[in-house]
C-alpha positions in Angstrom: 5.8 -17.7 -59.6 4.5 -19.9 -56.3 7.7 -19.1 -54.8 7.5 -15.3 -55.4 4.0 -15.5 -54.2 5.2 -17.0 -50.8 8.3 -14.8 -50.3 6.1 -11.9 -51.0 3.4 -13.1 -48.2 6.3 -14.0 -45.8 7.8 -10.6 -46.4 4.5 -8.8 -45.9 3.8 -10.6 -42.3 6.4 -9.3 -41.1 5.9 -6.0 -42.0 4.2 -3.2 -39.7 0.6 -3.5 -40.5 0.6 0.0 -41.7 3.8 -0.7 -43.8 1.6 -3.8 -45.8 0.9 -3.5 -49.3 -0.6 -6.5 -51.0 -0.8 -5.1 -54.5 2.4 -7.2 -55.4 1.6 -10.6 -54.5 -2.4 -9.9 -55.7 -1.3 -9.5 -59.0 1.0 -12.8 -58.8 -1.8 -14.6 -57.5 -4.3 -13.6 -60.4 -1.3 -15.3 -62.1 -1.2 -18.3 -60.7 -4.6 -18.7 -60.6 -4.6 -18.8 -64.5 -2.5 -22.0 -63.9 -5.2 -25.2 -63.4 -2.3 -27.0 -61.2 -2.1 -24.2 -58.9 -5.7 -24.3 -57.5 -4.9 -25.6 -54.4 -1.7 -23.1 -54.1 -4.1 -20.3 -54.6 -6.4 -21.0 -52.2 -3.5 -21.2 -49.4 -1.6 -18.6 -49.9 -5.4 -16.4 -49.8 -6.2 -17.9 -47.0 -2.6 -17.7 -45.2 -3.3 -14.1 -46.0 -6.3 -13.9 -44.5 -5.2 -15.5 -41.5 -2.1 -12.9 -41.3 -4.6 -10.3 -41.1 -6.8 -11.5 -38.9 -9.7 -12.4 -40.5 -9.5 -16.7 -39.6 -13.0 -17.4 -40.1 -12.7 -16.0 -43.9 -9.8 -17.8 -44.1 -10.9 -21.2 -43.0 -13.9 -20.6 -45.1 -11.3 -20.2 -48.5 -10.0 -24.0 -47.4 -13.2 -25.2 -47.0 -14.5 -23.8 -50.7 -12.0 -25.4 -52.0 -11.8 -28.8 -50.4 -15.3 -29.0 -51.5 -14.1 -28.9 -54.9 -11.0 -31.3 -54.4 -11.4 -33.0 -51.5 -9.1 -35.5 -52.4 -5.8 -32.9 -52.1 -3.7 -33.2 -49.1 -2.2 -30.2 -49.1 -5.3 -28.2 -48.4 -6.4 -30.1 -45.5 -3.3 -30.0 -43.8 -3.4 -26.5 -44.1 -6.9 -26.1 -42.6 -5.7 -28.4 -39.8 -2.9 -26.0 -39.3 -5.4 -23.0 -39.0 -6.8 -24.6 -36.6 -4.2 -25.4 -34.3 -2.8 -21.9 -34.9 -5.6 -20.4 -32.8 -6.0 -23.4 -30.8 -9.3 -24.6 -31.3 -8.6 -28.0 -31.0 -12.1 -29.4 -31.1 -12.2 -28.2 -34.8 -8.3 -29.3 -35.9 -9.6 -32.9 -34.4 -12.7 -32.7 -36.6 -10.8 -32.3 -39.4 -8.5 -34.3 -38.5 -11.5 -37.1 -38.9 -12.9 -35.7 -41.9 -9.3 -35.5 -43.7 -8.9 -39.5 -43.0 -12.5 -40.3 -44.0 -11.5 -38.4 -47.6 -7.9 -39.7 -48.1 -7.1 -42.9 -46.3 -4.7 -43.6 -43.5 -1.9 -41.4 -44.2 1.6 -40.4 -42.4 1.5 -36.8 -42.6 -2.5 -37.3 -41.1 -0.7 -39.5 -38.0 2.3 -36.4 -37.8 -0.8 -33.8 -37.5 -3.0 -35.6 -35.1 0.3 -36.7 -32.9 1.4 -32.7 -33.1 -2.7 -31.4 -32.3 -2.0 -33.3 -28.7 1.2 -32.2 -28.3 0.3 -28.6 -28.5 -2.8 -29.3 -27.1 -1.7 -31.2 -23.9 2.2 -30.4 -23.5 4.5 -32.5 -21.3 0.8 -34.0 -20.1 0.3 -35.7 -23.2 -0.7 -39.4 -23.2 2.8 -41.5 -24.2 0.7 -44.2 -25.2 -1.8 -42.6 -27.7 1.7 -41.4 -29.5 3.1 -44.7 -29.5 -0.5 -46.1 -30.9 0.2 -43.2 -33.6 3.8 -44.1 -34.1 2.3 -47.9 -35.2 2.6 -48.3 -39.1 0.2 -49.4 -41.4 1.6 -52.5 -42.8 0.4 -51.7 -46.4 2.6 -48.5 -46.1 6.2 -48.4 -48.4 9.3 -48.6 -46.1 9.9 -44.8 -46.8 6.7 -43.7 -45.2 7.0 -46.2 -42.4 10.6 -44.7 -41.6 9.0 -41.2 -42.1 6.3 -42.4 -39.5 8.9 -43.5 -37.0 11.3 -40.5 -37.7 8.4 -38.1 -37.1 7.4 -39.7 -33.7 11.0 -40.2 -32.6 11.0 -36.0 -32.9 8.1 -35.3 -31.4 9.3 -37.7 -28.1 12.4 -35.9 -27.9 11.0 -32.7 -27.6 9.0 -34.2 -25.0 12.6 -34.9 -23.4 11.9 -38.9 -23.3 14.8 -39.8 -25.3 14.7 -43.2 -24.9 11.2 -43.6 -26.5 12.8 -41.4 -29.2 15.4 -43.9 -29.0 13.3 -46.5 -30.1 11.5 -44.7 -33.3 15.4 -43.3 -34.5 16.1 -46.5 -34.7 13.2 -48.0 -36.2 13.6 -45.5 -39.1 17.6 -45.7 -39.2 17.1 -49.4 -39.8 15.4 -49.0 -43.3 17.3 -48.4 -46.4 15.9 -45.0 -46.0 17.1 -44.3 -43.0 20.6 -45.9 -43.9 20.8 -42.8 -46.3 19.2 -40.2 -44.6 20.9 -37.4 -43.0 18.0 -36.2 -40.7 17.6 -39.6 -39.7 21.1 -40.2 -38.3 21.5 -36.6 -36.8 18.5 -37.2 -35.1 19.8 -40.2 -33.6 23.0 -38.5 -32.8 21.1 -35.6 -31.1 19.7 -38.6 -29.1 23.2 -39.6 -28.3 24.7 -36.4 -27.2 21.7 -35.5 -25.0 22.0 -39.1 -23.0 26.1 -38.5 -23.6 26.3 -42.1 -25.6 29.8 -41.4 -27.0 29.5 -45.3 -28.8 26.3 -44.1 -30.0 27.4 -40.6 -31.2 30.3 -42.5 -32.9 28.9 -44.9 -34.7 26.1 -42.0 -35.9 29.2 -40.2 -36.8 30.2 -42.7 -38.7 26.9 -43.4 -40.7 26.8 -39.3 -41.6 30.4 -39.8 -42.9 29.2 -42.6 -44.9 26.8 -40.1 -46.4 28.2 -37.1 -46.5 31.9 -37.6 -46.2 34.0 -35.0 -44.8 31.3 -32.5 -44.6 30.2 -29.7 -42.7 27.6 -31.4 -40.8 30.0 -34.5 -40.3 32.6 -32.3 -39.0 30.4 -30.2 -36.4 29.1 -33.8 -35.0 32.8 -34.7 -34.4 33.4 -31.6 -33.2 30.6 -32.2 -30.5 31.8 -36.0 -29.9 35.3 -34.8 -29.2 34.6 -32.2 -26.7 32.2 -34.8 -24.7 35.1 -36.6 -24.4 37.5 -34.5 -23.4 35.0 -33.5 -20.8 34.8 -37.0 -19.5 39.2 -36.2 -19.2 38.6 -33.3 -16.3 41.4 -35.0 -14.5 43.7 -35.2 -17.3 44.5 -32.0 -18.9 47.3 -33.3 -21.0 45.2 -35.8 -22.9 41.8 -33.2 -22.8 44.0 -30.9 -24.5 44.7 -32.6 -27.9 40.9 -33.2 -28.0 39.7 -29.7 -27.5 42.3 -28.8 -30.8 41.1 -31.2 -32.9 37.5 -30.3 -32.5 38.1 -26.5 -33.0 40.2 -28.1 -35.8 37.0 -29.5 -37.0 35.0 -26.6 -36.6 37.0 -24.3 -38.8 36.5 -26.5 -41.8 33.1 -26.5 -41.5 33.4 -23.0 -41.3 35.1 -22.7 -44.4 32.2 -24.8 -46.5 29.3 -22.9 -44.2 30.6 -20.0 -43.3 27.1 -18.3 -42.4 26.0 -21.3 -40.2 25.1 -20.0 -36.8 25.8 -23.4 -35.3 29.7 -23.3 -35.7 30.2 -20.0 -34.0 27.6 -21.2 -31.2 29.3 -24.7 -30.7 32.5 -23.2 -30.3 31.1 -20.9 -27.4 29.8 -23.8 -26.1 32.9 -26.0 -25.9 34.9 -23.0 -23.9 32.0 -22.9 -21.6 32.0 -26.5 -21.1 35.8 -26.5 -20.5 35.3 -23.3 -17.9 36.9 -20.7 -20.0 34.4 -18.1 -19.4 36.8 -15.2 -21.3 36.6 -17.6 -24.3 32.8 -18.7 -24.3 31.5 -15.2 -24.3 33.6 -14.0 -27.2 31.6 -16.9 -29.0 
């Protein structure tokens, strides 16, 4: 029932605003509000509603009626933060930022909100250090939410295009056993190394994602990506380049047979021709 309730608020939004009819998802919602565990549910989705059409005071106020009656649940702060950020009153989102720790402790998705509040808030200007002082674990923390800490902040510096800062938190999080099996983890430390063109790096991330995942489609697309750097670093040799390019379109049609609806494959495949100069090819792609 909370599903239908969000598919039927996502398919709403996007709707015309004279094409809306909420009749639908008001009847699921007098549902779920029959169901004690989905207070907190409830009061998001009504207030993501109210925020949809327009009305982001009322909406706030529906987080903040319920908070005051469980102001110990997570999820309805961090989705008055997000209110917040949405229309970019910052001074409020870092409010509640403080009022959110001050009710439930030190916690990682609180360090994830207040690092993205300055990144929207400040852009490339944002201070590297007051990230990095974010990015420091609380000792008492398991090794998951550490790694989910450093993963977070590793994402958040590459978008900021200083990969080797994001570097540095990959690999603080790819170092726990949670990392060692985690698939976002080790692309994210592969995206790393195709962005500074580490083909060791992108190799041995290769080889952890294998270790995972075995012959899957995201392995394959990775080594898809690895072997046409390479055979970009061949410009000069055509004969060797050649064998490369083949195998990684090789690749990319297996992955295409397990994901055949993945976006990616078509879009990498483009993107090899163009990287090779075949223009003819690329735009096909």
């Amino acid at each position: 029932v909370l599903n239908l309730a969000r598919s039927l608020l996502v398919d709403g939004l996007q709707l015309p605003k004279d094409q809306r009819n909420w009749e639908s998802l008001k009847k699921v919602l007098t549902i779920l509000k029959t169901i004690p565990e989905s207070v907190a549910d409830v009061a998001i989705l009504e207030a993501e509603l109210l925020a949809g059409t327009e009305r982001q005071v009322d909406a706030e106020k529906r987080l903040e009626e319920a908070l005051g009656k469980t102001p110990d649940n997570q999820s309805l702060w961090l989705a008055l933060i997000a209110l917040q950020m949405r229309t970019q009153d910052w001074a409020a989102a870092e409010q509640t930022l403080v009022e959110a720790q001050a009710a439930l402790g030190d916690l990682v998705a609180l360090r994830l909100e207040r690092a993205r509040l300055l990144l929207q808030r400040d852009g490339l200007n944002v201070d590297r250090e007051q990230l990095e002082e974010i990015a420091s674990p609380n000792t008492s923390w398991p090794p998951a939410e550490q790694a989910q800490l450093a993963a977070g902040v590793a994402s958040y510096f590459l978008s900021l295009d200083e990969l080797d800062l994001s570097e540095k938190y990959a690999r603080r999080a790819a170092e726990t056993a949670v990392g060692q099996k985690s698939l976002g983890i080790q692309l994210l430390l592969f995206d790393l190394a195709f962005r500074s063109r580490k083909l060791e790096m992108m190799q041995k991330t290769l080889e952890d994602v294998r270790r995972i995942e075995g012959d899957g489609p995201l392995w394959r697309v990775g080594e898809a990506t690895r072997l046409s750097v390479l055979a970009e670093e061949l410009t000069d040799q055509p004969l060797e380049r050649q064998p490369l390019i083949s195998k990684a379109f090789e690749n990319l049609a297996e992955a295409a047979v397990a994901r055949p609806a993945w976006a990616r494959i078509p879009r990498l495949r483009g993107e090899i021709y163009d990287r090779q100069g075949d223009m003819e090819q690329a735009a096909k792609w």
